[in-house]
Every structure is written in C-alpha cells, then in structure tokens.
C-alpha positions in Angstrom: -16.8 -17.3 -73.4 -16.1 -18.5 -69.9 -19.3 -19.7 -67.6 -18.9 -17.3 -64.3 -20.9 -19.9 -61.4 -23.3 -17.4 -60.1 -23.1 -17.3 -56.2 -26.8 -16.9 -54.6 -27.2 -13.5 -53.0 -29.1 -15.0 -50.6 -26.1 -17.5 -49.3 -23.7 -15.0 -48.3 -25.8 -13.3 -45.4 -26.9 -16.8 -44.2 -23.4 -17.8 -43.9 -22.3 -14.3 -41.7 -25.7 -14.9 -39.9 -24.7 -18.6 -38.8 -20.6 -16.9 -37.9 -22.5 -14.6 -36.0 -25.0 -17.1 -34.2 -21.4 -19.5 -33.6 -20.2 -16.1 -32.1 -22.3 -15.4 -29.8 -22.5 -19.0 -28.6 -19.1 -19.2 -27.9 -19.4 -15.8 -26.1 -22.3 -16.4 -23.7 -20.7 -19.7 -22.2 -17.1 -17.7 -21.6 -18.8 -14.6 -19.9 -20.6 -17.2 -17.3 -17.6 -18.3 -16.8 -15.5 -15.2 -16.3 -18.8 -14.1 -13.8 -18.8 -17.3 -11.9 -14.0 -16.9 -11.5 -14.9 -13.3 -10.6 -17.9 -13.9 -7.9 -15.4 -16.8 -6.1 -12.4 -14.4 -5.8 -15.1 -12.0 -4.3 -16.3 -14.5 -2.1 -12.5 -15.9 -1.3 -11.2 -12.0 -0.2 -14.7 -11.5 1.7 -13.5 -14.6 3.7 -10.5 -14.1 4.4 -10.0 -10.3 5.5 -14.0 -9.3 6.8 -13.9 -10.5 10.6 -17.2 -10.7 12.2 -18.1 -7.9 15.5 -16.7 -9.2 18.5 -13.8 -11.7 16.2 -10.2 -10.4 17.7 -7.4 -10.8 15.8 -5.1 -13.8 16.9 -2.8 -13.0 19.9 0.7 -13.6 20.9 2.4 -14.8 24.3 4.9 -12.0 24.3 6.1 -13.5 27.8 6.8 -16.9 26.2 8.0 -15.0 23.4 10.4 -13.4 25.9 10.7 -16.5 28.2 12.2 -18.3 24.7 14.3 -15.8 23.9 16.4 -15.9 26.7 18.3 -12.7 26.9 17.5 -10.9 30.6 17.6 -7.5 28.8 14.4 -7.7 27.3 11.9 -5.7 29.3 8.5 -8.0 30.0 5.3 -6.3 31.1 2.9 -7.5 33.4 -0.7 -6.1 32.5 -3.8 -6.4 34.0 -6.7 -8.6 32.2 -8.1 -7.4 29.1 -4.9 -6.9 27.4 -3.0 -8.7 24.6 -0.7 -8.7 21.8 -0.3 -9.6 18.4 3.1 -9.3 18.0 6.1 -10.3 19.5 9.5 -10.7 18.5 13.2 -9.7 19.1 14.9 -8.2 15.5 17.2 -5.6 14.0 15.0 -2.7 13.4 16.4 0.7 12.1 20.2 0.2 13.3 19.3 -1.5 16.2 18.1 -4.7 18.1 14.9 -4.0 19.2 12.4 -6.0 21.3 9.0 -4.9 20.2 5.7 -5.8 21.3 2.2 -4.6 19.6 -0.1 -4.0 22.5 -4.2 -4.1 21.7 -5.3 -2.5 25.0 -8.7 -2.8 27.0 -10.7 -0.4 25.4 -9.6 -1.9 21.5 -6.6 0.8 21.4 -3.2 0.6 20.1 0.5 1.0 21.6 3.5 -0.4 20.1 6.3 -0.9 22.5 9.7 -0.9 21.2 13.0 -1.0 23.4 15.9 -0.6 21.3 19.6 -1.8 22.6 22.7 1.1 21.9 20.0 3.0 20.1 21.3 5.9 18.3 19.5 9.5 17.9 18.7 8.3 14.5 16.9 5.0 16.1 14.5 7.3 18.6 13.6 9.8 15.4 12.0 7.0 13.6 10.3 5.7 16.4 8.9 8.6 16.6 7.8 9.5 13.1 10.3 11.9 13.3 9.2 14.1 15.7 11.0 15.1 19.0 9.1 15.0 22.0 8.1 18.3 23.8 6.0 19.6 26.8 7.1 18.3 30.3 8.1 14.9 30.8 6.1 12.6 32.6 6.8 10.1 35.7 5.8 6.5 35.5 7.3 3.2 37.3 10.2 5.2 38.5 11.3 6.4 34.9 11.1 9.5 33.4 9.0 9.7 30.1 9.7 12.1 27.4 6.0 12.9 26.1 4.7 13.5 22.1 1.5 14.6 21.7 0.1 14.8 18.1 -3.5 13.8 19.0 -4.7 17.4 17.7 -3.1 16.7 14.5 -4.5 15.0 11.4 -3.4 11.5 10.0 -0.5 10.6 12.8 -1.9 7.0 12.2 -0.3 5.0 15.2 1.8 8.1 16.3 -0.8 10.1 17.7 0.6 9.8 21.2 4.3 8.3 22.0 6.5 8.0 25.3 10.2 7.6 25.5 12.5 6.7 28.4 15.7 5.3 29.2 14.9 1.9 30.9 18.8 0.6 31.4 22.1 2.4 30.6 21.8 0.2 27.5 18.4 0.6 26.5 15.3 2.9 25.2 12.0 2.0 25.4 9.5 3.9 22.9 5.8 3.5 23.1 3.4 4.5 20.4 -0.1 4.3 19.9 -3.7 5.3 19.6 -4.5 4.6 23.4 -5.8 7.2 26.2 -3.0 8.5 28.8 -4.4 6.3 31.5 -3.6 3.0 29.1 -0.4 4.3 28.3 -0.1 5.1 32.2 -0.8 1.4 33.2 2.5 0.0 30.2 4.8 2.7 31.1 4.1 1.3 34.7 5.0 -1.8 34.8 7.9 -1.4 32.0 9.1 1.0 34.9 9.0 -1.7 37.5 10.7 -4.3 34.9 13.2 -2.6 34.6 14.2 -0.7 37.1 15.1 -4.6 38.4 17.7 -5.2 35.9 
C-alpha cells in the first residue's frame, strides 16, 4: 500500500491568499503610475493649446513676407493699426499660384485674402466654398467686388461673407471671413489702391 503525503487544507488558501496579496501589490504601484503619465499629458496639452484672455496668437510680417518674395504681382495691403496676420506665404493652391494672407482684424474677426494668378473658374468656386456670388456688386478702391453673403446661414465657418474681384488682367483676389462689411470695406480698399498701381 502506497503512503499518499496528505496536503494541509489549510496551505492551499494561504498560498492563493499570499498570490492575491503579491497581486494587488504589483497592481497599486502600476495604477499610480498610469495616473501620474495620464495627469502629465493632461497637463502638457493644457499647456500647450489653452491661451490665456488677452494672449494673441503669433503674427506674421506679410509685407516682409512680400518684400522677400520679390515678385511685383503680389498685391500688399496697407491697414490701419490694430490689424495683423498669421499667415503669409506665396504657394500652389487649387491649380494655381496664390498669394494668401490670413487677416485677424480689429475687432478679433477673420478674412482670408487670397489672389490667385491665371485662376480658372474652378480656382474662384473653391475659394468660395462653392458658392457663386449673387446680389449687386460692390465698389471699393476702384474695383468692382462680386459679393457672397451666407451670414444667415448655419455653419459657413470662415465663408460666411466673401468678396471677389479682378485686381490685374492676370489676377483674382478672393476675400473670406467672419468680419463686418466695414472691415472687409477697409481690405478691399487698399487691395484696390495696390493694385490698381500695377
């Protein structure tokens, strides 16, 4: 008759107790952890996009931008105080070169100005967010301003409100934006007197 080693009843739930005691050791330490990597990428994005009131975003010298460039076609507005840019650069954009220039106006608005070379109908739709201009033109520095008005509609983004006018026998300029007539008034302006000089 073979001698079967009796195994105490009492060892087997001290031994799971202990695995589960080693168990939750190891677990406590690795959720501090993943809370302390998940409040610092918190912290890091909190940083980095939320600006304080009264922080503007960083500007741009679109007449050094334009200076640099040095191709005479490009149409250079002069503004009155209180308004910047953000952007500035000369690229192909939809089929075309196109000078463009992201306006922040005085009163914290929006207007994108964009003056494309040997634009093609297809260039001034997307400009536009696809939607022809209607209602009576406008005059401003000496050109004549095809108007859009979607400031009645909903989600037209930076579309809301948009000019377009033949500034050279080369060129369109469009302007785009969030900003009240009288601002876009004041840019169509002096993109007028620019060039109307060339």
């Amino acid at each position: 008759m073979t001698d079967i080693d009796p195994v105490s009843p009492a060892a087997e739930p001290e031994e799971e107790s202990a695995a589960l005691r080693r168990r939750r050791a190891q677990t406590l330490p690795a959720l501090v952890g993943a809370l302390i990597a998940t409040l610092g990428i918190v912290a890091f994005l909190v940083f980095i996009v939320v600006r304080p009131d009264g922080m503007r975003p960083s500007t741009v010298d679109w007449h050094a931008v334009a200076a640099e460039s040095g191709d005479p076609r490009l149409v250079d507005p002069k503004l009155p105080e209180g308004w910047s840019a953000n952007t500035a650069r000369l690229e192909q954009r939809d089929g075309a070169e196109t000078w463009q220039i992201g306006f922040l106006t005085p009163s914290g608005e929006y207007i994108a100005m964009k003056q494309g070379f040997a634009p093609d109908a297809a260039w001034i739709d997307a400009q536009l967010d696809g939607v022809a201009p209607s209602g009576p033109s406008i005059d401003a520095g000496g050109l004549e301003w095809d108007v859009v008005d979607r400031r009645d509609e909903r989600d037209t983004g930076n579309h809301a409100f948009a000019l377009v006018a033949e500034a050279s026998a080369s060129s369109v300029v469009v302007l785009h934006g969030t900003a009240s007539d009288e601002e876009f008034l004041v840019l169509a302006e002096s993109i007028g007197a620019e060039a109307t000089r060339e």
